[in-house]
C-alpha positions as CSV (number, residue, x, y, z in Angstrom):
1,X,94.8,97.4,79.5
2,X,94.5,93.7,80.6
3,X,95.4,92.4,77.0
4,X,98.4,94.6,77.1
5,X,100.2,92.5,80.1
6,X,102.8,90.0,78.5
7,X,101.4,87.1,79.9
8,X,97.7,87.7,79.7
9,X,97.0,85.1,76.9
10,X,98.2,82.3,79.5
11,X,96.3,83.9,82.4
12,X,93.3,83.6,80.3
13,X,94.0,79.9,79.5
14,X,94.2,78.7,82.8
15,X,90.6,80.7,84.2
16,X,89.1,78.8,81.5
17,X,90.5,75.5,82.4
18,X,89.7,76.2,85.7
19,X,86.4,76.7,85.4
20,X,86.1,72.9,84.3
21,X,88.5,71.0,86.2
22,X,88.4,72.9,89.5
23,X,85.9,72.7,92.5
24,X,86.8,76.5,93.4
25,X,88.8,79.4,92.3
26,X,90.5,82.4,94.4
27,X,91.8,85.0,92.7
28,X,94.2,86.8,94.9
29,X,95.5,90.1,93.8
30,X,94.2,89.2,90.2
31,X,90.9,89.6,91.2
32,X,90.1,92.7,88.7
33,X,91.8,90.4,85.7
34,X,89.5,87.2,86.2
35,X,86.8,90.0,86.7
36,X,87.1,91.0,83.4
37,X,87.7,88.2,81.7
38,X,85.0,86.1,82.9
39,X,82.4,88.6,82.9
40,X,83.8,91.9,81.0
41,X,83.8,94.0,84.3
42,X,86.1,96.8,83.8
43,X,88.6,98.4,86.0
44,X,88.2,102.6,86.3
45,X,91.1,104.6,87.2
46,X,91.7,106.3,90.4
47,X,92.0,110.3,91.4
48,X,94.8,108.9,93.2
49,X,96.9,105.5,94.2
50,X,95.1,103.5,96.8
51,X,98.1,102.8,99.3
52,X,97.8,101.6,102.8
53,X,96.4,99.0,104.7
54,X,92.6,100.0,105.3
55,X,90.0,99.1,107.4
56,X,87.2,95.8,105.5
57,X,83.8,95.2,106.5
58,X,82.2,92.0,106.1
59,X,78.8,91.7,104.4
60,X,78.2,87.9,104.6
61,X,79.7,86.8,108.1
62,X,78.4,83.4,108.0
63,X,79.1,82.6,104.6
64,X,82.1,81.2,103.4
65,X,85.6,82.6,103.0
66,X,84.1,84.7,105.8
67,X,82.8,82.4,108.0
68,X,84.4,83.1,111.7
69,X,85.7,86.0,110.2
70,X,85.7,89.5,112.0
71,X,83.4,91.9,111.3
72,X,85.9,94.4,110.5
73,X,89.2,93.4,109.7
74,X,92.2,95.2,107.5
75,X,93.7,94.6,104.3
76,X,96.8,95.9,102.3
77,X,95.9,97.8,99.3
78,X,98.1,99.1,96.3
79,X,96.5,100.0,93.5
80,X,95.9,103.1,90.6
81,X,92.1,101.1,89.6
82,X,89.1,100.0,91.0
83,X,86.3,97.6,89.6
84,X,83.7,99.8,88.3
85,X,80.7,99.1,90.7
86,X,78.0,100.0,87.6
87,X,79.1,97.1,85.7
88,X,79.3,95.0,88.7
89,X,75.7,95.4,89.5
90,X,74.7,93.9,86.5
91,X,75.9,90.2,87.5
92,X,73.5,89.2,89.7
93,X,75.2,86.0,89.9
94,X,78.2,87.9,92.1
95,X,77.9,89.1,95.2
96,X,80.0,91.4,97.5
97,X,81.4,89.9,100.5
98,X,83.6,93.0,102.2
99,X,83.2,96.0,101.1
100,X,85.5,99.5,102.2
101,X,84.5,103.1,101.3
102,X,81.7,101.9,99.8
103,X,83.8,99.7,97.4
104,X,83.7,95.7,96.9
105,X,87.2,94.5,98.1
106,X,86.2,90.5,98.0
107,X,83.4,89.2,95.5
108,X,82.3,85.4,95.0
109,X,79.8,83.6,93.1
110,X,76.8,81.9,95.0
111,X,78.4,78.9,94.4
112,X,81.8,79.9,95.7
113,X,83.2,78.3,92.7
114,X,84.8,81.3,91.9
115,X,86.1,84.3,94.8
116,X,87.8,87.7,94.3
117,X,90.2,89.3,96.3
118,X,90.8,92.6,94.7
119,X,93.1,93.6,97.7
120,X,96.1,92.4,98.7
121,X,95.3,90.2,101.8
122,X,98.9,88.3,100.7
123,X,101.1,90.3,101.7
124,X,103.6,90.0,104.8
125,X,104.4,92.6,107.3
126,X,107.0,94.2,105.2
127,X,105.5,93.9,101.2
128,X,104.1,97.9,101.3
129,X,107.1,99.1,103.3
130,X,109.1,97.7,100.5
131,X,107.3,99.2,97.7
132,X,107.2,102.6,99.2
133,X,111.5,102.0,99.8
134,X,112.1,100.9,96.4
135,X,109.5,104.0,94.7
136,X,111.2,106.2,97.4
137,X,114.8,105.5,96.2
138,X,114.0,105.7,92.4
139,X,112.6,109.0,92.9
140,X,109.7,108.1,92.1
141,X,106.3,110.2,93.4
142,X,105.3,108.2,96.7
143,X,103.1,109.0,99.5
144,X,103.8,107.0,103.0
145,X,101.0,104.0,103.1
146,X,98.1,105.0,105.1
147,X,97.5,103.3,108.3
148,X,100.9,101.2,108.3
149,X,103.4,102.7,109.7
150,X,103.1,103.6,112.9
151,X,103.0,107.3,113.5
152,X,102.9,107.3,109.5
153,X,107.1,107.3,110.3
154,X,108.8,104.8,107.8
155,X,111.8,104.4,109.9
156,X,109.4,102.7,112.4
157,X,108.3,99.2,112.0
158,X,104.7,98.3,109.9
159,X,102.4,96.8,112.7
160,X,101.2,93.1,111.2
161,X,97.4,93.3,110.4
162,X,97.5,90.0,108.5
163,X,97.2,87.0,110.9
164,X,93.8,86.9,110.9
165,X,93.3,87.1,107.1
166,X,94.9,83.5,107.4
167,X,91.4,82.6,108.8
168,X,90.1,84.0,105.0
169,X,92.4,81.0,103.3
170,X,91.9,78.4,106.0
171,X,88.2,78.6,105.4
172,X,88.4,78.7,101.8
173,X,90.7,75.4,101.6
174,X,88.8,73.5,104.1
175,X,85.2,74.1,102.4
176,X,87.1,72.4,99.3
177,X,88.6,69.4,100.9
């Protein structure tokens, strides 16, 4: 559960400070947490971990963070939870900007005072290939990330899918200043 996180009581604090003393929010990573809190949208669990770098498609080119933005693009993806897309469809006030199997991956308000990045668009060439390594070693149950390494061989370098996911931030921080 959200509540059960050690530091959820501060995260809480500062979403509701922001949404007075900020032009725009991005939740990065967090997006499932500020989700919930702001509008009770739950998480659901997943048959199994989401892992890999998969394939985005825009639903709102022309609007912003996805202005410029292609079509199709990729982002990283770790995760044992979704958002749960019924309780979703009862904010009319949010609306899906990329979507992948059928799933929201970023979300805004009309306003763009608040977007949701429930992926991982963050992380470097290396982040996945280090969780896998570190879950590997433990002996932990891990499957190789889909779609990363190439020839799905972890001794092989990940292939960088990321640079245009800068264009994502860019836009973002220029429509606020």
């Amino acid at each position: 559960a959200f509540e059960d996180v050690d530091y959820w009581d501060e995260f809480c604090e500062i979403v509701d400070w922001s949404q007075t003393h900020v032009f725009s929010t991005m939740f990065l990573c967090w997006g499932a947490w500020g989700l919930w809190h702001l509008y009770q949208i739950p998480k659901r669990q997943l048959g199994a971990k989401l892992f890999g770098v998969f394939q985005q498609l825009s639903l709102r080119r022309v609007q912003l963070p996805h202005q410029r933005l292609d079509e199709v693009h990729y982002m990283p993806h770790s995760r044992h939870a979704a958002i749960d897309t019924t309780e979703l469809a009862k904010h009319p006030e949010l609306h899906v900007l990329s979507e992948a199997y059928e799933r929201p991956r970023t979300l805004a308000t009309r306003d763009f005072h608040e977007v949701y990045v429930t992926g991982h668009f963050e992380y470097g060439r290396d982040t996945l290939a280090d969780e896998f390594w570190r879950d590997f070693h433990k002996g932990l149950p891990i499957r190789v990330p889909e779609n990363y390494f190439p020839d799905d061989d972890p001794e092989k370098q990940p292939v960088f899918t990321g640079a245009r996911m800068n264009l994502l931030y860019r836009n973002w921080l220029n429509w606020i200043y």
